[in-house]
C-alpha positions in Angstrom: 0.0 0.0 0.0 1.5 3.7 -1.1 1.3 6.5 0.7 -1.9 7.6 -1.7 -3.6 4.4 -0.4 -2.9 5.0 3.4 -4.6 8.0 3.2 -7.2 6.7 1.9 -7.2 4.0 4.6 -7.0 6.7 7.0 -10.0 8.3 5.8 -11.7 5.6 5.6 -11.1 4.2 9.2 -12.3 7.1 10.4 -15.4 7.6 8.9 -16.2 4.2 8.9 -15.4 4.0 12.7 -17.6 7.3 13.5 -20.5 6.1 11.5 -20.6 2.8 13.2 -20.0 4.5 16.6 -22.2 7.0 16.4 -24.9 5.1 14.7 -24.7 2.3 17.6 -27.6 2.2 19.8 -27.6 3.6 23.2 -29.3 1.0 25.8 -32.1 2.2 27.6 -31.3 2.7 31.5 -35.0 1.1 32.8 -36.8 -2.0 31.7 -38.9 -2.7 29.2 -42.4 -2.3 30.2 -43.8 -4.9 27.1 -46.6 -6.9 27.4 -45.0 -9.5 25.4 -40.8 -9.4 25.4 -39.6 -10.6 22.6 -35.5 -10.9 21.8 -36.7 -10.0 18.1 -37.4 -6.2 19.6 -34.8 -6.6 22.7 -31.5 -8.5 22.6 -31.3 -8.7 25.9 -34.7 -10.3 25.9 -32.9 -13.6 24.5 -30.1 -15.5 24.9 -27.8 -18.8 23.7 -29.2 -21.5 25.2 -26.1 -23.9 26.1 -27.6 -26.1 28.2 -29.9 -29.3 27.5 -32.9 -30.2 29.5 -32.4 -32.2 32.8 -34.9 -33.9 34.8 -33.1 -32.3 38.1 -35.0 -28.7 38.6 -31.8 -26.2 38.2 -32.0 -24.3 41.4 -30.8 -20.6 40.8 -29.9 -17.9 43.1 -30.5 -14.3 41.8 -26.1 -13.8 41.8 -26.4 -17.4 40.0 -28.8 -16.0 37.3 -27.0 -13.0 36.5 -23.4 -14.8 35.6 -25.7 -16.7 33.6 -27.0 -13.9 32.2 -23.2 -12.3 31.6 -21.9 -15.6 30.0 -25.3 -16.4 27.7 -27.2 -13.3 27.0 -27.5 -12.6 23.7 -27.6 -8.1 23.9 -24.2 -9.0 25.8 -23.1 -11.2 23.0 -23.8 -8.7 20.3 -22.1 -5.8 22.4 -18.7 -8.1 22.7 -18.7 -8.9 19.2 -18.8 -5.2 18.8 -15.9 -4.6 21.0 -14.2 -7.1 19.0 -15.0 -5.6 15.8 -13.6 -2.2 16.3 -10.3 -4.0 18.0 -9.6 -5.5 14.7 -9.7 -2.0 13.2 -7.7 -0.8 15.7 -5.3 -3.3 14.7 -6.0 -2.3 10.7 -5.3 1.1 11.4 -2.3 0.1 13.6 -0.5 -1.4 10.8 0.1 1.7 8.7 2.7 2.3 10.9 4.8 -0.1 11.0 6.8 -1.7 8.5 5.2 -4.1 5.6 8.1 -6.7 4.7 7.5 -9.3 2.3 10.1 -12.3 1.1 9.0 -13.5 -2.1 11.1 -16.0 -4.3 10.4 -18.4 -7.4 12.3 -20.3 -10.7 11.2 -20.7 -14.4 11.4 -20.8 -17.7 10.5 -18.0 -19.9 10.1 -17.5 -23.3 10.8 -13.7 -25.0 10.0 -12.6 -28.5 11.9 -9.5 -29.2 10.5 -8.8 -31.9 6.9 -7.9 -30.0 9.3 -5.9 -28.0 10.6 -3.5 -30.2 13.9 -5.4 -30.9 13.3 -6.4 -34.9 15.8 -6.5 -37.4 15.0 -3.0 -38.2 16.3 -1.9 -34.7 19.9 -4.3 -35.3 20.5 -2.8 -37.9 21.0 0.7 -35.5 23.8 -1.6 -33.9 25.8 -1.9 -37.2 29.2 -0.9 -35.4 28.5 -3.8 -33.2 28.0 -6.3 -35.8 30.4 -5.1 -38.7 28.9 -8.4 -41.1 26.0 -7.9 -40.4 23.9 -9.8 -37.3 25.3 -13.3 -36.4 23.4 -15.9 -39.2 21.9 -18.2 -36.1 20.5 -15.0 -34.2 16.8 -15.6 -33.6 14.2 -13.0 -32.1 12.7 -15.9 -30.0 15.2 -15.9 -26.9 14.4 -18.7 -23.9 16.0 -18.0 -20.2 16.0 -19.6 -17.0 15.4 -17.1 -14.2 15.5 -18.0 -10.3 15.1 -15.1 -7.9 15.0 -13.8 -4.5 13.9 -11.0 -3.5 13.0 -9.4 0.3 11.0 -5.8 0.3 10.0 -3.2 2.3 7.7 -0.9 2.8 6.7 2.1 5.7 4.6 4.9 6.2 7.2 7.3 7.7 4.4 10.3 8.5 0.8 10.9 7.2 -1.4 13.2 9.1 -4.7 11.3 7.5 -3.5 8.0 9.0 -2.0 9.5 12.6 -5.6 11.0 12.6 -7.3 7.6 11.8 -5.4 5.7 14.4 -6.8 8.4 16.9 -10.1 7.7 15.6 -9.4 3.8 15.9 -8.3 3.8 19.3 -11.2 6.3 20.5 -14.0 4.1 19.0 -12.0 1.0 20.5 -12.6 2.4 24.0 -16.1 3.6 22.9 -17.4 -0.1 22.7 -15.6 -1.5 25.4 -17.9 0.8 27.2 -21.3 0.0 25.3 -20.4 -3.2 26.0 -20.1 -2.7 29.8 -23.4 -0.2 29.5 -24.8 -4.0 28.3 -23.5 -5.7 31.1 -25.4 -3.2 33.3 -28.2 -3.9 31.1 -28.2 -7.4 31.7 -27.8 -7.1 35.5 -30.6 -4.8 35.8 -33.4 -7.3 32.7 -31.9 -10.6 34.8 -32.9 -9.1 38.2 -35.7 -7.5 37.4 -37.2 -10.9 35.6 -35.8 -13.0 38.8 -37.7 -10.4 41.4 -40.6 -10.4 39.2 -40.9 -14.3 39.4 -40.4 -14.0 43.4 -43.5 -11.8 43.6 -45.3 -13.6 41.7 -44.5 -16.5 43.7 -45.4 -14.9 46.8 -48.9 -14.1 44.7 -49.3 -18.0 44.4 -48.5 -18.5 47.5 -51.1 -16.1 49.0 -53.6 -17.2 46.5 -52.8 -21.5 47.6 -53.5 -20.1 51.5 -56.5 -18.3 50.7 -57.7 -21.5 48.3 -57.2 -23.6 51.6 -58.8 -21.0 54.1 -62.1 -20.5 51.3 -62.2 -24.6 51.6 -62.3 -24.6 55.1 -64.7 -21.8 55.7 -67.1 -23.3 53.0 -66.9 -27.2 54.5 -68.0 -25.6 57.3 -71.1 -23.8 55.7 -72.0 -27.0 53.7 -71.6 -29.1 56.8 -73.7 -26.7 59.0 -76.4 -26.4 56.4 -76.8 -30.2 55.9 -77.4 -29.9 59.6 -80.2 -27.5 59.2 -78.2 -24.8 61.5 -77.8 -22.3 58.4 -79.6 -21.0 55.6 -78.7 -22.2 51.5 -77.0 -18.5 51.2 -74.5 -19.0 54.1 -73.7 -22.1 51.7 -73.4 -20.5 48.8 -71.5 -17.0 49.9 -68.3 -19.2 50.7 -68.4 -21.5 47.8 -68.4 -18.7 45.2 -65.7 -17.0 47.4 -63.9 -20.6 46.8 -64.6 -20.7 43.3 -63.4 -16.7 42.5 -60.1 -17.6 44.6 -59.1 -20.8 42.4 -59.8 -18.4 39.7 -57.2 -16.1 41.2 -54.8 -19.0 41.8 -55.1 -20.2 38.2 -54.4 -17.2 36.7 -51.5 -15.6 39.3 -49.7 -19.6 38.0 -50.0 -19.4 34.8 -48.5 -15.8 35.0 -45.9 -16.8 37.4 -44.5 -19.6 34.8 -44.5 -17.4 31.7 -42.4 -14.6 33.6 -40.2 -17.9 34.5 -40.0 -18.8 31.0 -38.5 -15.3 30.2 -36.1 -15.1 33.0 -35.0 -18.8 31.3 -34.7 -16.7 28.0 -32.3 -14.1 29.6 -30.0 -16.2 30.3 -29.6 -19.2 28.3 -31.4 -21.8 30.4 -33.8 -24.0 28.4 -37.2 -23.0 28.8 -38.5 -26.3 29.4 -35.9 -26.8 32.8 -37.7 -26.7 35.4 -36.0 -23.7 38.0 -36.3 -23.4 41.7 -35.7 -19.7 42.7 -33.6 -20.4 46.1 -33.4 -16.5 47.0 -36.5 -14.5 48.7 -37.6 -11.4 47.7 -34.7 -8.8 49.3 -35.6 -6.1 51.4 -33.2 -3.4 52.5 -33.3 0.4 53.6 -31.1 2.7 51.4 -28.9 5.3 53.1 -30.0 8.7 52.1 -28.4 10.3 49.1 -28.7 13.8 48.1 -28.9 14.1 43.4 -25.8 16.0 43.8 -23.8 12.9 45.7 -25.6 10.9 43.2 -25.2 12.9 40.2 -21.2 12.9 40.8 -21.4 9.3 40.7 -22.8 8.7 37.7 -20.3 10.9 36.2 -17.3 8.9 37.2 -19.3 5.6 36.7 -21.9 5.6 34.2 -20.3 3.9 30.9 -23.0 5.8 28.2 -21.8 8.9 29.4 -18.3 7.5 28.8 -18.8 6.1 25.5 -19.8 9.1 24.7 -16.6 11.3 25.5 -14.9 8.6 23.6 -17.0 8.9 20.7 -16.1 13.2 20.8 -12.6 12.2 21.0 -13.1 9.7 17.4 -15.4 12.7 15.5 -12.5 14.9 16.7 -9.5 12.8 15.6 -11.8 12.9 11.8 -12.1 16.2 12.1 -8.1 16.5 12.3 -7.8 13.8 9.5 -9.9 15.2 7.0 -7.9 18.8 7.5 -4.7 16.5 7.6 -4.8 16.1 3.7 -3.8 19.4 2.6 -0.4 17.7 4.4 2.5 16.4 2.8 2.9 12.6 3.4 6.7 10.5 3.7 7.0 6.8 3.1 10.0 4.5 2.2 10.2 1.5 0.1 12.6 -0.7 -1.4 13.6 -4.1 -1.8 17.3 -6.5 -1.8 17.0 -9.4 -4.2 18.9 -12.0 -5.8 19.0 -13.2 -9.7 20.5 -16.0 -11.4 19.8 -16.1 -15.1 20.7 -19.0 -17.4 22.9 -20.7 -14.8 25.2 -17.8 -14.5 26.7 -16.6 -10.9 23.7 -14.8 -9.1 23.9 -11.2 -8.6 22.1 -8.8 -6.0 20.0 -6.3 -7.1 18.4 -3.7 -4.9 16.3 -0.3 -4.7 15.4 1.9 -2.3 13.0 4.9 -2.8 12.0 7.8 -0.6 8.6 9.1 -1.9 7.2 12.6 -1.0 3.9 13.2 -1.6 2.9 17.0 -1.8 -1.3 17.8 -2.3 -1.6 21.0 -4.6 -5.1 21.8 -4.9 -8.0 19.8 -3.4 -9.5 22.4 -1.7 -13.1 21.9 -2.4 -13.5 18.6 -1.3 -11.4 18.9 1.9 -13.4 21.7 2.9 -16.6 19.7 2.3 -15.1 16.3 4.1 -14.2 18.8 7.4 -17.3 20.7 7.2 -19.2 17.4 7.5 -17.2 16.1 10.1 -17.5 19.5 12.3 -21.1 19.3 12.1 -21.2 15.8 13.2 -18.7 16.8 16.1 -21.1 19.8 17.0 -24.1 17.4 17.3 -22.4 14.8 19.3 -20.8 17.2 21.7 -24.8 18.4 21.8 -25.8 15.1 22.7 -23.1 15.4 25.6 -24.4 18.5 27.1 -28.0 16.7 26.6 -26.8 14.2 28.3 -25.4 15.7 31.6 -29.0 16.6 31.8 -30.4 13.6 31.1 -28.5 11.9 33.9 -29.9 14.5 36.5 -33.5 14.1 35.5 -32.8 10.4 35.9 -31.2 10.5 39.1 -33.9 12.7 40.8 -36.3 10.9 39.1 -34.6 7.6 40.5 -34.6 9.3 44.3 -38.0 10.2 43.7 -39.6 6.8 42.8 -37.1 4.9 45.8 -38.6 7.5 48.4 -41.9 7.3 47.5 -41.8 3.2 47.1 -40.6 2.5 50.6 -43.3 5.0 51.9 -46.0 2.6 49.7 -44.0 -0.4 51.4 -44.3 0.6 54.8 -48.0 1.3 54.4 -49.0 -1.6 52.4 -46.9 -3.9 55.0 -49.6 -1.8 57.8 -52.2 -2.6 55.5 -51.5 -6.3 56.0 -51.1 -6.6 59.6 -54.8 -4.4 60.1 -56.1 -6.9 57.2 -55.2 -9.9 58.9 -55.8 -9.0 62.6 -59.4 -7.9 61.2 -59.9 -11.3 59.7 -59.0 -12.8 63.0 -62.0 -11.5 65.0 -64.4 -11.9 62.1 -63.1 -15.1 62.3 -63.9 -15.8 66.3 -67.3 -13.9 65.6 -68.6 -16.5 62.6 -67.6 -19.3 65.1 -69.3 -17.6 68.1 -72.3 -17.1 65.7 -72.3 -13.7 66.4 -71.9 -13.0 62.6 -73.0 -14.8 59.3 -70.0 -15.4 56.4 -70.9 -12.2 54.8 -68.5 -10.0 57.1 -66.2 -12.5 57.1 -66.1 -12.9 53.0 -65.2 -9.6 53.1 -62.9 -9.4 55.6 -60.6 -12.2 53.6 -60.8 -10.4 50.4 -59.3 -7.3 52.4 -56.7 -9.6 53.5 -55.9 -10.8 50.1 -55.8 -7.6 48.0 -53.5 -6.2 51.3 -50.9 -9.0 50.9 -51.0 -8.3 46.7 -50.5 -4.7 47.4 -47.7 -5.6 49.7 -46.6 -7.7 47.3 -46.6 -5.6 44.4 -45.0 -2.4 46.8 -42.0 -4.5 47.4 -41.8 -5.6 44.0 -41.4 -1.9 42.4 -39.4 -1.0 45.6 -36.9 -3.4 44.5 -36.9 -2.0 41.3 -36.8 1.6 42.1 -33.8 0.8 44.2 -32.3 -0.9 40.5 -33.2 1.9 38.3 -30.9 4.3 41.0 -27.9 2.1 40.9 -28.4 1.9 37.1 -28.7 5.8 37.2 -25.5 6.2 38.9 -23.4 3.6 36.9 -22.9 1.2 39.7 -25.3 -1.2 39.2 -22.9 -4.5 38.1 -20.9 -4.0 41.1 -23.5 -2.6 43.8 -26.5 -4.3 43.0 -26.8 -6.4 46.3 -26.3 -3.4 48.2 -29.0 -1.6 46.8 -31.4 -4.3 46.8 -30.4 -5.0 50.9 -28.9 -8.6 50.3 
């Protein structure tokens, strides 16, 4: 490759590279909120599954389903084959400065017709002082050689300011995807443990919903046993027994939503959806210290790897900026190469060049201009999207401190709720025994204590998740995740 084509490859790199870069998606910093996740819309929705189906239920703590998640996940995937991709380029770019060196070397026999080369007898005749009688009678225009040869070359940029501004550009977008790719690794901490505390609630919705089921039977054996004894009325019968009936109708639909949401945490990280899973962790609960946004907001400056990526990505539009000015430069290379030729059996002799080439732009003034203009405007926009941004990261972490403030507040009522709910249930209990009461009252009093423990339920649940979305706001949710969430 000349010095012409370097520059080219400079150019191209980084363009190429800023395209790419900038074109790459930014992930979103809180969960999806789709009905129906699919990894068609959402990478980080599927995964590769590596394992087959046993007949042992896998049981899976929520740190064991996050590695999974980091080793199968297939957003992560795609964000390390990224990284990948832009360190081969690195590596691409990386080569225009050092030396290219070749050994080549082969034999043969060739066959020349000098005559198709310009040497006819026309042109011997010009060489009539050599041959005084004229050319030798057994001359012929159809010459055959045998030709070995040797030869080692060399070839180096020695300055370009096109390609020193493409390996910039290189080595900025290099460090751009190593951090979308750990921006995906926070993206697959924060799907994994949101699907895993999903499926504990709704666990903890089954399980509510089984020990209502049991306390419905009871109530309405109870009925059906004192109406067969005449002691009670057909209603008091059949008040419990469509109570009954309306709670299996709440178990069978809180199952059938608990194993779907276990069939998408399976998704996330590579575990066959027909395994069978035991979730061995309960749903964590933990009280935050208070942070103030400002503590909060410095944070996610040092930490956060989108804002990050994002510095990097300046850095790249910059370095194009430089390389498309960098061609009204003069550019230096050196080449040459030692050899060794033997013709016709005769002693081999060395042969050799070396050439310094200089390579001076006169006028390409328009197009420069244009190239630079476009990569200035691009440079304005990103550094836009920087100062964008450094808001955007405030909203979120107020926002964040907002929704983790208000969520413990709903947690410590709902929690309240619960206690009054079941204590309540307790009398109307003793009072239906006593026959104080019919089951009306006390109907009622168990569905108060079953929409009490789903509220609870569901407070904890988005408590948890509030307490996610912060860490994820300030950058440190891969390594601070069981803090937050009080494990």
């Amino acid at each position: 490759m000349d010095v012409k084509e370097a520059a080219q490859f400079g150019r191209r790199v980084a363009l190429g590279l800023m395209c790419l870069v900038v074109g790459a998606p930014v992930f979103a910093q809180y969960p999806s909120s789709a009905q129906n996740p699919s990894s068609a819309a959402n990478p980080f929705y599927g995964s590769i599954t590596v394992h087959t189906v046993s007949n042992e239920p896998l049981k899976l703590s929520l740190d064991d389903a996050i590695r999974r998640g980091f080793e199968n996940n297939l957003g992560l995937k795609e964000a390390e084959s990224g990284e990948k991709l832009f360190q081969g380029e690195r590596n691409i770019a990386l080569q225009q400065f050092l030396p290219t060196i070749n050994l080549s070397g082969g034999t043969g026999v060739f066959q020349h017709n000098l005559a198709a080369q310009g040497f006819g007898p026309s042109t011997l005749k010009q060489f009539g002082s050599v041959f005084p009688g004229g050319p030798p009678a057994g001359l012929s225009l159809i010459t055959k050689d045998d030709l070995t040869q040797g030869q080692l070359s060399f070839k180096q940029t020695l300055f370009s300011g096109v390609v020193i501004a493409g390996w910039k550009a290189a080595g900025a977008a290099a460090r751009s995807a190593y951090f979308a790719k750990m921006t995906a690794r926070g993206e697959v901490v924060q799907q994994v443990a949101t699907a895993y505390l999903r499926c504990i609630a709704d666990g903890s919705n089954v399980d509510n919903a089984t020990a209502l089921v049991k306390a419905d039977q009871v109530q309405f054996e109870h009925a059906h046993a004192a109406h067969e004894a005449g002691t009670a009325a057909n209603l008091d019968e059949l008040r419990p027994k469509v109570q009954l009936q309306s709670q299996q109708q709440s178990l069978i639909a809180v199952q059938n939503t608990l194993e779907k949401d276990l069939i998408l945490l399976k998704r996330e990280i590579g575990v066959d959806p027909g395994q069978k899973i035991i979730l061995t962790d309960p749903a964590p609960y933990g009280d935050l210290a208070e942070q103030t946004p400002a503590e909060v907001r410095a944070v996610a400056y040092k930490s956060r790897q989108d804002y990050q990526n994002l510095q990097n990505q300046i850095i790249e539009l910059r370095a194009a900026h430089a390389g498309y000015r960098a061609q009204r430069w003069p550019s230096l290379s050196f080449g040459g190469y030692y050899g060794v030729d033997k013709v016709n059996g005769s002693p081999s002799h060395g042969v050799f060049s070396a050439v310094g080439t200089l390579n001076v732009p006169i006028f390409r003034e328009a197009g420069i201009r244009g190239e630079a203009d476009l990569a200035a405007a691009q440079l304005a926009a990103a550094k836009a999207q920087f100062s964008d941004l450094q808001a955007k990261i405030d909203q979120q972490v107020r926002s964040a401190l907002l929704d983790v403030d208000a969520a413990k507040k709903l947690v410590d009522v709902a929690r309240s709720n619960v206690d009054l709910a079941t204590e309540a249930l307790s009398d109307e209990t003793d009072r239906v025994n006593a026959g104080v009461d019919d089951t009306l009252p006390l109907v009622t009093a168990q569905a108060s204590l079953a929409s009490a423990q789903s509220n609870y339920v569901q407070s904890l649940y988005r408590y948890n998740l509030s307490k996610l979305a912060l860490a994820r706001a300030a950058g440190v949710i891969e390594l601070q995740y069981r803090v937050y969430l009080g494990k």
